[in-house]
PDB file of N, CA, C, O and CB in Angstrom:
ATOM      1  N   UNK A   1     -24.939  10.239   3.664  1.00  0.00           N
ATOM      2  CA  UNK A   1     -24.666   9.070   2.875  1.00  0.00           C
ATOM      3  C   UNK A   1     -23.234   9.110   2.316  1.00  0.00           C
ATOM      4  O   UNK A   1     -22.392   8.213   2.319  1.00  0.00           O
ATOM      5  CB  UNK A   1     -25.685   8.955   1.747  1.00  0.00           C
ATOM      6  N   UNK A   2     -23.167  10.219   1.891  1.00  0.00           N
ATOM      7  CA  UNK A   2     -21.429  10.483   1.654  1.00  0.00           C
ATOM      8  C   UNK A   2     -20.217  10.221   2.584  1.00  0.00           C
ATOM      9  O   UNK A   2     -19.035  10.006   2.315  1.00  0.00           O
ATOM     10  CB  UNK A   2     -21.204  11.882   1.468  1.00  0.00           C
ATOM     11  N   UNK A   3     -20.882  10.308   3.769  1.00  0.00           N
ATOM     12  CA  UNK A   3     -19.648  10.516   4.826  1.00  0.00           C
ATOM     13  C   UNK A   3     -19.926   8.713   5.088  1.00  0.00           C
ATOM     14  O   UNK A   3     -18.973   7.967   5.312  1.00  0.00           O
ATOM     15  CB  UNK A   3     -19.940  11.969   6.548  1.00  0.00           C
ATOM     16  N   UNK A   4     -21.043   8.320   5.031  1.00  0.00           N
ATOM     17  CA  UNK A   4     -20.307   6.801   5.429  1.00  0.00           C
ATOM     18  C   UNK A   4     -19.795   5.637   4.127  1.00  0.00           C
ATOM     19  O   UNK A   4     -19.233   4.550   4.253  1.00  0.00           O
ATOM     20  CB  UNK A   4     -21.589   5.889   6.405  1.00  0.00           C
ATOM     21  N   UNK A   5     -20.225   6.333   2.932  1.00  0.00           N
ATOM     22  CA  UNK A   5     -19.480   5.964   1.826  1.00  0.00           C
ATOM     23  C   UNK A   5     -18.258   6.137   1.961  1.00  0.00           C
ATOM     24  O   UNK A   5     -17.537   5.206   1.605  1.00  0.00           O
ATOM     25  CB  UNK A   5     -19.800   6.508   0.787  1.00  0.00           C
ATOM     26  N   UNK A   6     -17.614   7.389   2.523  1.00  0.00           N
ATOM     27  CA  UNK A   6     -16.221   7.583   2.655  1.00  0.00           C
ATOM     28  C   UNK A   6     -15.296   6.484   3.744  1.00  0.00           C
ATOM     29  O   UNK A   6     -14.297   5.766   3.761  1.00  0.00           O
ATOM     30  CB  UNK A   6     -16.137   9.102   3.137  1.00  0.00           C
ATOM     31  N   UNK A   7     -16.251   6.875   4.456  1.00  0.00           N
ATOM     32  CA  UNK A   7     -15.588   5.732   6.021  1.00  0.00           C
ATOM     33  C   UNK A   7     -15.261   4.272   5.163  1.00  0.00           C
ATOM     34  O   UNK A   7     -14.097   3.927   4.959  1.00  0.00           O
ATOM     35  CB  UNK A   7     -17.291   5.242   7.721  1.00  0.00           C
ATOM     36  N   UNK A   8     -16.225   3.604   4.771  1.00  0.00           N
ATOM     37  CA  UNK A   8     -16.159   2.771   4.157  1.00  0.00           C
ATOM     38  C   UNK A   8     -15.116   2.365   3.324  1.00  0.00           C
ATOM     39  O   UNK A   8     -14.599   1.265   3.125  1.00  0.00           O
ATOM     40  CB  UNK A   8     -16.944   2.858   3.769  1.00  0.00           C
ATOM     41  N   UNK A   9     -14.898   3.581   2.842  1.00  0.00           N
ATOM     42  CA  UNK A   9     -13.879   3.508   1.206  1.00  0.00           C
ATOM     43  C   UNK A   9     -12.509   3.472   2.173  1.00  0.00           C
ATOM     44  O   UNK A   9     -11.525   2.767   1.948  1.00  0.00           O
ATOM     45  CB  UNK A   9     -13.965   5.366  -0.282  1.00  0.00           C
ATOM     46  N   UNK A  10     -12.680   4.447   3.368  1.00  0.00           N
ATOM     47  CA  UNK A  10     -11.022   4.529   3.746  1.00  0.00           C
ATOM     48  C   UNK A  10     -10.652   3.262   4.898  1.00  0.00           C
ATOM     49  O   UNK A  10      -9.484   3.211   5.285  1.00  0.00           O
ATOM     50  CB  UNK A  10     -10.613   6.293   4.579  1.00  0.00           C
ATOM     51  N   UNK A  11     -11.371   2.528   5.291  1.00  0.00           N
ATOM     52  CA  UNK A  11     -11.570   1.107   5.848  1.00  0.00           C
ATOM     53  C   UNK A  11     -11.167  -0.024   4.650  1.00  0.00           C
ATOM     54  O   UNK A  11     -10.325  -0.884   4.905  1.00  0.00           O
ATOM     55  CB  UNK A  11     -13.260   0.920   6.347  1.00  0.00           C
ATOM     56  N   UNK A  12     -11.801   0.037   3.378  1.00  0.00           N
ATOM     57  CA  UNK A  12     -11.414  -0.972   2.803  1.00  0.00           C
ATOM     58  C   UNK A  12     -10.058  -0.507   1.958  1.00  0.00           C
ATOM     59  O   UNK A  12      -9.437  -1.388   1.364  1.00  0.00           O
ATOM     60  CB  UNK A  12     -12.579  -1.534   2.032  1.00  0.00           C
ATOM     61  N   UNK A  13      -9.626   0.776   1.903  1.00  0.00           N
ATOM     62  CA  UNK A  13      -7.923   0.994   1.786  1.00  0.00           C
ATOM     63  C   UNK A  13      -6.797   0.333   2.649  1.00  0.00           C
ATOM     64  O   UNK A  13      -5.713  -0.076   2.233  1.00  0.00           O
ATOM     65  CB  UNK A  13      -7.630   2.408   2.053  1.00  0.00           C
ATOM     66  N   UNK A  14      -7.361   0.303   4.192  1.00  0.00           N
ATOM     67  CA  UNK A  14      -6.290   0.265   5.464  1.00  0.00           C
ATOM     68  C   UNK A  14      -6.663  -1.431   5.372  1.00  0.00           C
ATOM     69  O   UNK A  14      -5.725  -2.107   5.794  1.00  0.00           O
ATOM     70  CB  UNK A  14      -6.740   1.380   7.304  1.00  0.00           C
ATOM     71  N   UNK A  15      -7.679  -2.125   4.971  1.00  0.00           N
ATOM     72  CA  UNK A  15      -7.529  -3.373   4.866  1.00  0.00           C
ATOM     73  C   UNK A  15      -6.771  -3.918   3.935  1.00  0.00           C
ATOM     74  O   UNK A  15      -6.036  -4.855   4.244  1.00  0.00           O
ATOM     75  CB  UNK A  15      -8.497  -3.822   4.806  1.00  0.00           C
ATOM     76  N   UNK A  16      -6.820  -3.345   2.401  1.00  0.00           N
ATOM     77  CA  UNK A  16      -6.227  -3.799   1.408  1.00  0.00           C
ATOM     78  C   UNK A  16      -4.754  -3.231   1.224  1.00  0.00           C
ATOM     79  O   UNK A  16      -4.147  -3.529   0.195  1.00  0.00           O
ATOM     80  CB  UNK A  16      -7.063  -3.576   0.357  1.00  0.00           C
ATOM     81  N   UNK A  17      -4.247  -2.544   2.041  1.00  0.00           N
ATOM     82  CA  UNK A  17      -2.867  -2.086   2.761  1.00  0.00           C
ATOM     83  C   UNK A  17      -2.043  -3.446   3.594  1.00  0.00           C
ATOM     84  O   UNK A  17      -0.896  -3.876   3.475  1.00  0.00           O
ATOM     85  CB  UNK A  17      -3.321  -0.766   4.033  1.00  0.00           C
ATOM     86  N   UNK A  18      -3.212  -3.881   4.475  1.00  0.00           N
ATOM     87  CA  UNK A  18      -2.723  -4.449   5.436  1.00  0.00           C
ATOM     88  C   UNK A  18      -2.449  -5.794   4.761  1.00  0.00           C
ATOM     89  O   UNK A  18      -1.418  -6.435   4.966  1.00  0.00           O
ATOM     90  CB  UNK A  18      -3.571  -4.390   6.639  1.00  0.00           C
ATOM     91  N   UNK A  19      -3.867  -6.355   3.585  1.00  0.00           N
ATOM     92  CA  UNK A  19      -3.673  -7.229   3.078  1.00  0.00           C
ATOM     93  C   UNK A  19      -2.173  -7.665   2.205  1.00  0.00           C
ATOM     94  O   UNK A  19      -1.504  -8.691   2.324  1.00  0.00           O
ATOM     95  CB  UNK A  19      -4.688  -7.144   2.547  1.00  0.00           C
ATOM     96  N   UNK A  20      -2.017  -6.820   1.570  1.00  0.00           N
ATOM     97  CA  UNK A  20      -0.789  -6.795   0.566  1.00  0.00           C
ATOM     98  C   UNK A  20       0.812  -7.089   1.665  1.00  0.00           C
ATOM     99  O   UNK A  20       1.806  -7.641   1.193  1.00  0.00           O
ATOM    100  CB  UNK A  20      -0.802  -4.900  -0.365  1.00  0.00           C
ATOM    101  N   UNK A  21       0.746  -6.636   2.992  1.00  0.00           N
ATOM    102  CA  UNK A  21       1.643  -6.468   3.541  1.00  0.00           C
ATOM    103  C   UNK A  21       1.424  -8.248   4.358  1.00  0.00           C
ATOM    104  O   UNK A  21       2.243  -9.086   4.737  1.00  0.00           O
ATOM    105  CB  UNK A  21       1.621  -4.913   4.320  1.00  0.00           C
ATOM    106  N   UNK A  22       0.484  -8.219   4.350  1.00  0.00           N
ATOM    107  CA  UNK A  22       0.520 -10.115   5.134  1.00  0.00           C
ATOM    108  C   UNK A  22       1.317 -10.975   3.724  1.00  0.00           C
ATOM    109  O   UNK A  22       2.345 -11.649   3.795  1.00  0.00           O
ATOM    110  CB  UNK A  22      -1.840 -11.120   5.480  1.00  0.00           C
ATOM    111  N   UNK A  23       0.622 -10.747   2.687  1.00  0.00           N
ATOM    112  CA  UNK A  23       0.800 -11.597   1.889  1.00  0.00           C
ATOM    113  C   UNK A  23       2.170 -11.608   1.617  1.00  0.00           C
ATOM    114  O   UNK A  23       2.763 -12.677   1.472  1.00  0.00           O
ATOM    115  CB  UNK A  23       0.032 -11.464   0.905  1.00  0.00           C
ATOM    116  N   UNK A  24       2.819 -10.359   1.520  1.00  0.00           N
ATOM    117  CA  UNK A  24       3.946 -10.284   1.028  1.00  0.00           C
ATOM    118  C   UNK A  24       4.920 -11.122   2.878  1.00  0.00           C
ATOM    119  O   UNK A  24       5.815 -11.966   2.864  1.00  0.00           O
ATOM    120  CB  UNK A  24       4.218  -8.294   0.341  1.00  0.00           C
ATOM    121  N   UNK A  25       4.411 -10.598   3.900  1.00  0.00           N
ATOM    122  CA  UNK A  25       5.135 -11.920   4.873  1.00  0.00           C
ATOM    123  C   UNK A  25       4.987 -12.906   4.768  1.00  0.00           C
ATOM    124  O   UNK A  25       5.947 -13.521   5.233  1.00  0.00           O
ATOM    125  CB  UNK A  25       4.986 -12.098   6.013  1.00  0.00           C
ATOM    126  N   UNK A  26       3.861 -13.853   4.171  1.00  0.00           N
ATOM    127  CA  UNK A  26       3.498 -14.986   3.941  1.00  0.00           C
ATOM    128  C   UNK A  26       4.276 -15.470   3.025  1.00  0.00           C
ATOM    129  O   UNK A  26       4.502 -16.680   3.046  1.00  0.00           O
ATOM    130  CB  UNK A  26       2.332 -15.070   3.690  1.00  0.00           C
ATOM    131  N   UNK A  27       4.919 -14.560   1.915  1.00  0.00           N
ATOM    132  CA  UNK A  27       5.576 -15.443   1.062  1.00  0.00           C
ATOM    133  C   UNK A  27       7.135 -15.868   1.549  1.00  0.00           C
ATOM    134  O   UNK A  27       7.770 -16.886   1.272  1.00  0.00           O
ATOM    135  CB  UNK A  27       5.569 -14.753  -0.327  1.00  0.00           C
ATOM    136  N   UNK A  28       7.577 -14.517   2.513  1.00  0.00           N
ATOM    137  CA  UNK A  28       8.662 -14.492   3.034  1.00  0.00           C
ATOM    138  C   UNK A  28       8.842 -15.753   4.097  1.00  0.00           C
ATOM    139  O   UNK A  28       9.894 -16.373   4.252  1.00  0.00           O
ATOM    140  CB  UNK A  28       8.782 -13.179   3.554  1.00  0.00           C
ATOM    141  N   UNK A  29       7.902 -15.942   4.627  1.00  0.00           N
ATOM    142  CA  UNK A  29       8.194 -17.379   5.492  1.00  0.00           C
ATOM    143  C   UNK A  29       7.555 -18.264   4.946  1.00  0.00           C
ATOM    144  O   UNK A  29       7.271 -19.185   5.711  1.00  0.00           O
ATOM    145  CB  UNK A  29       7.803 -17.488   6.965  1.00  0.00           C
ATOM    146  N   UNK A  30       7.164 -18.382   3.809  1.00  0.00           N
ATOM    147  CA  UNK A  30       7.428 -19.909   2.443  1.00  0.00           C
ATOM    148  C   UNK A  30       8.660 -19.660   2.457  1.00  0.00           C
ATOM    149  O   UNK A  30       9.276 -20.181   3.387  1.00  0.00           O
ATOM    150  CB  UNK A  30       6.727 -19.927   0.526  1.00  0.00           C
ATOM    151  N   UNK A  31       9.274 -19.004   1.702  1.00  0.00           N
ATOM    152  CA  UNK A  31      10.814 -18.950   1.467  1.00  0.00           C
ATOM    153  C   UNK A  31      11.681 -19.484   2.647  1.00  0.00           C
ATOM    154  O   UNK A  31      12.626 -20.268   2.566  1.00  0.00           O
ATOM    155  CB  UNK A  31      11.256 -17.453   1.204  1.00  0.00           C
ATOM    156  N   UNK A  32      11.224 -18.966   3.623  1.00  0.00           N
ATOM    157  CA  UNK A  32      12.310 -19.750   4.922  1.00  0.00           C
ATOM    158  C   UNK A  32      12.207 -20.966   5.434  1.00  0.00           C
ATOM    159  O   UNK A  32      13.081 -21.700   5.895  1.00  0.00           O
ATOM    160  CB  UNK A  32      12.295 -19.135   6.200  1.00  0.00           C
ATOM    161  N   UNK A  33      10.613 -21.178   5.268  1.00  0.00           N
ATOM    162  CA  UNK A  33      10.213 -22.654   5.540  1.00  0.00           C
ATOM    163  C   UNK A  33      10.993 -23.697   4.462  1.00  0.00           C
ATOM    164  O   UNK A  33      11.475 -24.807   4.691  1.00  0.00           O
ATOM    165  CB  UNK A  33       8.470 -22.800   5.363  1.00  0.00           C
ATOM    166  N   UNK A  34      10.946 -23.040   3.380  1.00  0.00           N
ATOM    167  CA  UNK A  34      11.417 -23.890   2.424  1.00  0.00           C
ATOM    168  C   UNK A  34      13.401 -24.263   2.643  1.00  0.00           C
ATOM    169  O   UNK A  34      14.047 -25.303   2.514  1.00  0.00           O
ATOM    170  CB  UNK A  34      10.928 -23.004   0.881  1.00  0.00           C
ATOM    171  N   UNK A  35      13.708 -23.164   2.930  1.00  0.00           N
ATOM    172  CA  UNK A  35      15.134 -23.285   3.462  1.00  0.00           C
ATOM    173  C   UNK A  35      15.369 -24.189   4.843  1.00  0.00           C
ATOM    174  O   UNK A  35      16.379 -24.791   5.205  1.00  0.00           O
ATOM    175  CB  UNK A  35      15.634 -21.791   3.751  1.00  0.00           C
ATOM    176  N   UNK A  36      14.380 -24.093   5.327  1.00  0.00           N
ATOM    177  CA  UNK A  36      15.142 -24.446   6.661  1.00  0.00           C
ATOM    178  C   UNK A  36      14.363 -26.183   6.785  1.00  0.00           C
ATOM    179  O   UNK A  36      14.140 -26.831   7.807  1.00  0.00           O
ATOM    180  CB  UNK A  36      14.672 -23.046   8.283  1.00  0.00           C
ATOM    181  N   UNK A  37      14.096 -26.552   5.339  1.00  0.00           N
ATOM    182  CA  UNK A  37      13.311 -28.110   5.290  1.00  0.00           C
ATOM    183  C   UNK A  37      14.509 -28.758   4.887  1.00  0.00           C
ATOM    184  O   UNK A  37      15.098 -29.699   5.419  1.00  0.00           O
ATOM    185  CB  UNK A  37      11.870 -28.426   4.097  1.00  0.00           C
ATOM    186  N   UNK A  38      14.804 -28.050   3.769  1.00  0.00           N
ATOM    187  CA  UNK A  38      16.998 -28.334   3.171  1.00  0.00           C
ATOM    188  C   UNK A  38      17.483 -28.307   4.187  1.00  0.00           C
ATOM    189  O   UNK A  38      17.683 -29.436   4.634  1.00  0.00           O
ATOM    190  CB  UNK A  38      18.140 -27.042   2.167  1.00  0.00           C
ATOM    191  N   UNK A  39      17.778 -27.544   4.785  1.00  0.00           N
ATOM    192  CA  UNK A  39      18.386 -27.624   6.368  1.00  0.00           C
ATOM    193  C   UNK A  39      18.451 -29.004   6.921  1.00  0.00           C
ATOM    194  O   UNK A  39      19.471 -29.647   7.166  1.00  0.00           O
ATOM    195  CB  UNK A  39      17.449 -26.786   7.455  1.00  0.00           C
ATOM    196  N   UNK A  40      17.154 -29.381   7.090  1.00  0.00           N
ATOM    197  CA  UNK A  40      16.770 -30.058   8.126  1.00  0.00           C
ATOM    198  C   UNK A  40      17.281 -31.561   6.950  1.00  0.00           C
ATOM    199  O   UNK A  40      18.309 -32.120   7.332  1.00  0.00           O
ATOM    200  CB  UNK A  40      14.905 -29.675   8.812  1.00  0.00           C
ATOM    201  N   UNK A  41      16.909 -31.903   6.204  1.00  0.00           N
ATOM    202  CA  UNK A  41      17.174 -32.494   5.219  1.00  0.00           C
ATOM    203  C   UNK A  41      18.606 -32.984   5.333  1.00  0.00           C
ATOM    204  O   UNK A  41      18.930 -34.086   5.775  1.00  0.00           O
ATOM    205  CB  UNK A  41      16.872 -31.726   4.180  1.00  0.00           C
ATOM    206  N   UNK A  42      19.545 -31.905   4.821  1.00  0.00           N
ATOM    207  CA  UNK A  42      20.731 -32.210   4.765  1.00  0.00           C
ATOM    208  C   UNK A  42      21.259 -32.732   6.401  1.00  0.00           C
ATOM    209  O   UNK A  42      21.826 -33.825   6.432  1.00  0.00           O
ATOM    210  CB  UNK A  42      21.427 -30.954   4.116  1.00  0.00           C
ATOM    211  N   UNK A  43      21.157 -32.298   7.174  1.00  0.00           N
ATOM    212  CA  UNK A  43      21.116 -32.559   8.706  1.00  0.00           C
ATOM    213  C   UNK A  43      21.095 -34.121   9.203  1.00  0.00           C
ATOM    214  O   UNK A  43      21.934 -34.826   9.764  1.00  0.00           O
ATOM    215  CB  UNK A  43      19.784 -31.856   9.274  1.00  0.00           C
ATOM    216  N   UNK A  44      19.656 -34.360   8.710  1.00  0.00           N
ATOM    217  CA  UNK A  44      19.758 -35.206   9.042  1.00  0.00           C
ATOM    218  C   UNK A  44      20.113 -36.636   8.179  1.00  0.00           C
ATOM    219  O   UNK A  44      19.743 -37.729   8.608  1.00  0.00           O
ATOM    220  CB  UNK A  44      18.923 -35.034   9.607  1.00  0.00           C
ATOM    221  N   UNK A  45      20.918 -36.479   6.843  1.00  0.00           N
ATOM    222  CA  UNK A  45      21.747 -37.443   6.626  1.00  0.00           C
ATOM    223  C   UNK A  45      22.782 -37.719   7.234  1.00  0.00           C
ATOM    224  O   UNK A  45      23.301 -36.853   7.939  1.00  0.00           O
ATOM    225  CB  UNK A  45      22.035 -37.416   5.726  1.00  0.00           C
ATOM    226  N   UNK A  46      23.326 -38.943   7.123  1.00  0.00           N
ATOM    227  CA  UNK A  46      24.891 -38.921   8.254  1.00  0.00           C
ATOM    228  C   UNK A  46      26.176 -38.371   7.432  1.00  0.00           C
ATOM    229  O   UNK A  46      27.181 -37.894   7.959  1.00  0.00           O
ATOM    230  CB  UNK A  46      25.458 -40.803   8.856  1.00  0.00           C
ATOM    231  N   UNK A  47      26.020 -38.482   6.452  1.00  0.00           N
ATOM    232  CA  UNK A  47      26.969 -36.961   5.973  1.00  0.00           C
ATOM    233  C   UNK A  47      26.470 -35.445   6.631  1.00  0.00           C
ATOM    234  O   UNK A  47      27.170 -34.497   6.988  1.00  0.00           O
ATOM    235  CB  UNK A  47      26.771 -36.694   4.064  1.00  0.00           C
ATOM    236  N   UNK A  48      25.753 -35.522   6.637  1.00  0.00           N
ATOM    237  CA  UNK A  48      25.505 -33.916   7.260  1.00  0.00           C
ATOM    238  C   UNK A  48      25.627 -33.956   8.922  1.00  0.00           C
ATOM    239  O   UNK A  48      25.851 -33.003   9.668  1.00  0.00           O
ATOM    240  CB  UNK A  48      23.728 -33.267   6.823  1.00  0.00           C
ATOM    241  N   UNK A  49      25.446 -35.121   9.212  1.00  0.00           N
ATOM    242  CA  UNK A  49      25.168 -35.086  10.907  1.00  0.00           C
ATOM    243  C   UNK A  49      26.997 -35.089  11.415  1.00  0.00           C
ATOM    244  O   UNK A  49      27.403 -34.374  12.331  1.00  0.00           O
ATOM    245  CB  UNK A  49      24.008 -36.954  11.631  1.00  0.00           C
ATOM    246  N   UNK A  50      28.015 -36.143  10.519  1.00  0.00           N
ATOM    247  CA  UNK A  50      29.546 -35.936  10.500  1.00  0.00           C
ATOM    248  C   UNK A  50      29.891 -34.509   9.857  1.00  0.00           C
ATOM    249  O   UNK A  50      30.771 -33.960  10.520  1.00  0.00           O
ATOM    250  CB  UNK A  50      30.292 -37.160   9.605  1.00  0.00           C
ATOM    251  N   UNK A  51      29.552 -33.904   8.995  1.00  0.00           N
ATOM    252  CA  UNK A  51      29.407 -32.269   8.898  1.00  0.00           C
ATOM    253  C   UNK A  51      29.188 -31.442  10.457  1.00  0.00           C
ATOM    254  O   UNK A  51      30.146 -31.029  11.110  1.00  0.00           O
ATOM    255  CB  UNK A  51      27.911 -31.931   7.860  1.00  0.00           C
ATOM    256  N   UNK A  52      28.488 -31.373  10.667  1.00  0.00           N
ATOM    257  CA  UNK A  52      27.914 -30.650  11.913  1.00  0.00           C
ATOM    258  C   UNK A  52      28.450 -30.802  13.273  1.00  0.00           C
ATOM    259  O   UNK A  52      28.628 -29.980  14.172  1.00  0.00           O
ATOM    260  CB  UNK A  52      26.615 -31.000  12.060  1.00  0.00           C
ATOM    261  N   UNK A  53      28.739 -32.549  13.160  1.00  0.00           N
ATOM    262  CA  UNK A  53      29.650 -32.752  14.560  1.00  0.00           C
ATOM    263  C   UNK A  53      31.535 -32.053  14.524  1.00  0.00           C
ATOM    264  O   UNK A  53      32.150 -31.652  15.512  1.00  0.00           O
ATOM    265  CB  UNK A  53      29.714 -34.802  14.779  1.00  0.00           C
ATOM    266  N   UNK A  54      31.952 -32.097  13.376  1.00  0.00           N
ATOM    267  CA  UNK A  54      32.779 -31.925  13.211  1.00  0.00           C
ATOM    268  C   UNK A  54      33.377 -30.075  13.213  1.00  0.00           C
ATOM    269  O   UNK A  54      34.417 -29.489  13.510  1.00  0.00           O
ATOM    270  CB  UNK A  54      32.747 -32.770  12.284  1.00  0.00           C
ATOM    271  N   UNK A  55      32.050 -29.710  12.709  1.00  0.00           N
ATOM    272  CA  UNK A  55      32.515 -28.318  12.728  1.00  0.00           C
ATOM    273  C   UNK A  55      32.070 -27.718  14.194  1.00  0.00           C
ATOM    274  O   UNK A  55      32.603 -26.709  14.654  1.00  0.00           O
ATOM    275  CB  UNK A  55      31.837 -27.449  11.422  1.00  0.00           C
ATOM    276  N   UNK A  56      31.345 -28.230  14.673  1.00  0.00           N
ATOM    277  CA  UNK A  56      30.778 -27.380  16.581  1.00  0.00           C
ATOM    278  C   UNK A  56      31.952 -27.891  16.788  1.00  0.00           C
ATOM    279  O   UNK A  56      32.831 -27.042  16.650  1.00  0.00           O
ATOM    280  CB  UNK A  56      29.150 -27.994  17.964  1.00  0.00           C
ATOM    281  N   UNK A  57      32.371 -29.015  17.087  1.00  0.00           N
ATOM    282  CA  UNK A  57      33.235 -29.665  17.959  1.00  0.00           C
ATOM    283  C   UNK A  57      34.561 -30.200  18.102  1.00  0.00           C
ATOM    284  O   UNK A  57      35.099 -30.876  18.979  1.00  0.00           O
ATOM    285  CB  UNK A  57      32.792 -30.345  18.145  1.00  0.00           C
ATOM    286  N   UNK A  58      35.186 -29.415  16.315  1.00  0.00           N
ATOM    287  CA  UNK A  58      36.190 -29.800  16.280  1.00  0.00           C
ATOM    288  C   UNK A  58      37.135 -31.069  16.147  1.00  0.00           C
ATOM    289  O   UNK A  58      38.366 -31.075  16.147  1.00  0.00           O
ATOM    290  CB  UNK A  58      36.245 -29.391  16.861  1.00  0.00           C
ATOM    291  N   UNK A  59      36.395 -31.979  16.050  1.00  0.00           N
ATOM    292  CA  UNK A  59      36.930 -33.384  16.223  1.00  0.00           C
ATOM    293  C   UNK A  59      37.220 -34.324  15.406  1.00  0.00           C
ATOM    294  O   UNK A  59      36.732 -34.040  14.312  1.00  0.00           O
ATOM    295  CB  UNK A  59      36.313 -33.959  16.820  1.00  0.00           C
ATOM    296  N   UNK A  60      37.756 -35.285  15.380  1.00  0.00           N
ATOM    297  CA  UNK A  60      38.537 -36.390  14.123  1.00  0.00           C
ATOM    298  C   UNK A  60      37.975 -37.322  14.669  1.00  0.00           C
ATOM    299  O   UNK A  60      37.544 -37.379  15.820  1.00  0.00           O
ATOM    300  CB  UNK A  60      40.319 -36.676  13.900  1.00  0.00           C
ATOM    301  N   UNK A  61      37.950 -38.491  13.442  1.00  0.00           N
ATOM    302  CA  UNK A  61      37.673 -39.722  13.107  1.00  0.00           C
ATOM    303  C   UNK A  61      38.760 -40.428  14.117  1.00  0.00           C
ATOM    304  O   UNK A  61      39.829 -39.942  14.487  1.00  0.00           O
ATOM    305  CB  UNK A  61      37.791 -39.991  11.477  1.00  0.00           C
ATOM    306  N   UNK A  62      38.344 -41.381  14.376  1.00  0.00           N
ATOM    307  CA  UNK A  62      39.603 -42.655  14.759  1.00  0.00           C
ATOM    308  C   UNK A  62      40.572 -42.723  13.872  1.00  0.00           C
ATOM    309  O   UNK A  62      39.974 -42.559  12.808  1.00  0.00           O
ATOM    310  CB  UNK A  62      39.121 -44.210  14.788  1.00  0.00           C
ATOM    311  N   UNK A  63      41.996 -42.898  13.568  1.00  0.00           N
ATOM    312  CA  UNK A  63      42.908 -43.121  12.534  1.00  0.00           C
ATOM    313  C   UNK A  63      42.972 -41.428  11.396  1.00  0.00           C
ATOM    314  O   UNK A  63      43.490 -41.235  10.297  1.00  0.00           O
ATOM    315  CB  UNK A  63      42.224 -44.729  11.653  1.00  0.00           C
ATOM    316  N   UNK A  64      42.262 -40.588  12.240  1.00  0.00           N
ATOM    317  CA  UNK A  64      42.636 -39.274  11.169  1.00  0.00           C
ATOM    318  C   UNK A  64      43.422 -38.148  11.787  1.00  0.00           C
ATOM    319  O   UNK A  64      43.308 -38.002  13.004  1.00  0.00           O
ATOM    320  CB  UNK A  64      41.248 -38.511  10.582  1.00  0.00           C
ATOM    321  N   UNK A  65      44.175 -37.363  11.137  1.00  0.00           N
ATOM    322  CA  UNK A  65      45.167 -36.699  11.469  1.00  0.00           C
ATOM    323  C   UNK A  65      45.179 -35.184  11.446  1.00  0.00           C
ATOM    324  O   UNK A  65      44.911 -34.467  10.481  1.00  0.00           O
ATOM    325  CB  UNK A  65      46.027 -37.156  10.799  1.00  0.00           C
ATOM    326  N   UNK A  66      45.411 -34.943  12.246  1.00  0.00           N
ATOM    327  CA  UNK A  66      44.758 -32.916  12.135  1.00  0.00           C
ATOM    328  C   UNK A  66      45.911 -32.311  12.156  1.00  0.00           C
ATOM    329  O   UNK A  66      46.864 -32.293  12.935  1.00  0.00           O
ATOM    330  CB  UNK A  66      43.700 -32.025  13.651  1.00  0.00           C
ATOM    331  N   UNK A  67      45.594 -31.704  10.930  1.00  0.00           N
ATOM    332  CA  UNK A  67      47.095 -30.233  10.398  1.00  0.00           C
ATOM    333  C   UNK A  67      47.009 -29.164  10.584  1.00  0.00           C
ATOM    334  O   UNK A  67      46.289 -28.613   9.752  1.00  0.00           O
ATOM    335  CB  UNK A  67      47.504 -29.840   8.987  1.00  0.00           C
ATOM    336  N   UNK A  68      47.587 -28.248  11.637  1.00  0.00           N
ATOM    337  CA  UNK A  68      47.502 -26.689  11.984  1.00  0.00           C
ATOM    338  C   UNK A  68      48.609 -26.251  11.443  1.00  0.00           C
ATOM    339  O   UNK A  68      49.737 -26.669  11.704  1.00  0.00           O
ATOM    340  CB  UNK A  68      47.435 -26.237  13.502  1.00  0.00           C
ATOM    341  N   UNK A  69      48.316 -25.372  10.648  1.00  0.00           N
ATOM    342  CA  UNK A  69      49.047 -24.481   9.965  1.00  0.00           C
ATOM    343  C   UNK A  69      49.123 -23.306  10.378  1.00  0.00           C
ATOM    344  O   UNK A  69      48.223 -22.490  10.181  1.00  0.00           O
ATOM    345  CB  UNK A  69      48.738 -24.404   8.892  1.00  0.00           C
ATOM    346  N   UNK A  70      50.758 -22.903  11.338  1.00  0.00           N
ATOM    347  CA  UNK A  70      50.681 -21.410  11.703  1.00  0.00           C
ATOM    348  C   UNK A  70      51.462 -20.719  11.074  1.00  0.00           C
ATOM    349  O   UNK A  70      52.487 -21.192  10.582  1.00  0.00           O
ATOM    350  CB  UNK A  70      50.908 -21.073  12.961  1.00  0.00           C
ATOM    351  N   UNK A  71      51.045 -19.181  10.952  1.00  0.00           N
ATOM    352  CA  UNK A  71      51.980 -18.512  10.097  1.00  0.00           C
ATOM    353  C   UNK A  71      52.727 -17.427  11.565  1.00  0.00           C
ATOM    354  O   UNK A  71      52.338 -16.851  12.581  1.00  0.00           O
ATOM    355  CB  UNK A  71      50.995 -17.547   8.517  1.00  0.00           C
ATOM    356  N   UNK A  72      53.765 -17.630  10.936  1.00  0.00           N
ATOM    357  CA  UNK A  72      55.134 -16.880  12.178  1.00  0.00           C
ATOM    358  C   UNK A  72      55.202 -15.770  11.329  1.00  0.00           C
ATOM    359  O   UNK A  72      55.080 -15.880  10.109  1.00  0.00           O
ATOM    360  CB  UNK A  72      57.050 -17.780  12.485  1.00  0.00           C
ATOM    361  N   UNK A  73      55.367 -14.833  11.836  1.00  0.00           N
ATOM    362  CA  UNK A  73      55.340 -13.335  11.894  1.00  0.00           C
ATOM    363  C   UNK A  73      56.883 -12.828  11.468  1.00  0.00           C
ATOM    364  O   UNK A  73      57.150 -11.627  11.432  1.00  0.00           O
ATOM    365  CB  UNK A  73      54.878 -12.803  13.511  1.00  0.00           C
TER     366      UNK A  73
END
């Protein structure tokens, strides 16, 4: 009776191990879900969508003027 009291006891350790370790990932991808909704958010306003085109691709407006600044050695 002892030995399957024990089994028992060291089964519901490796569960409540395992438990603590989900939960604590579960909160970690709330946290990212929650970031990557802002993400998506900001994205898809057209300020963010002229954000995004502009920085992949480098590119200007019609009538705007691009300043490279090199420094000579």
């Amino acid at each position: 009776m002892a030995r399957g009291l024990f089994r028992i006891y060291r089964t519901y350790i490796h569960i409540e191990k395992d438990f603590v370790e989900l939960q604590s990932e579960v909160t970690t991808l709330e946290k990212r879900n929650a970031e990557l909704d802002t993400q998506i958010q900001r994205i898809e306003s057209s300020e963010g969508k002229d954000y995004e085109i502009r920085k992949k691709l480098d590119v200007a407006k019609p009538g705007e003027k691009t300043l490279y600044i090199v420094d000579t050695p």
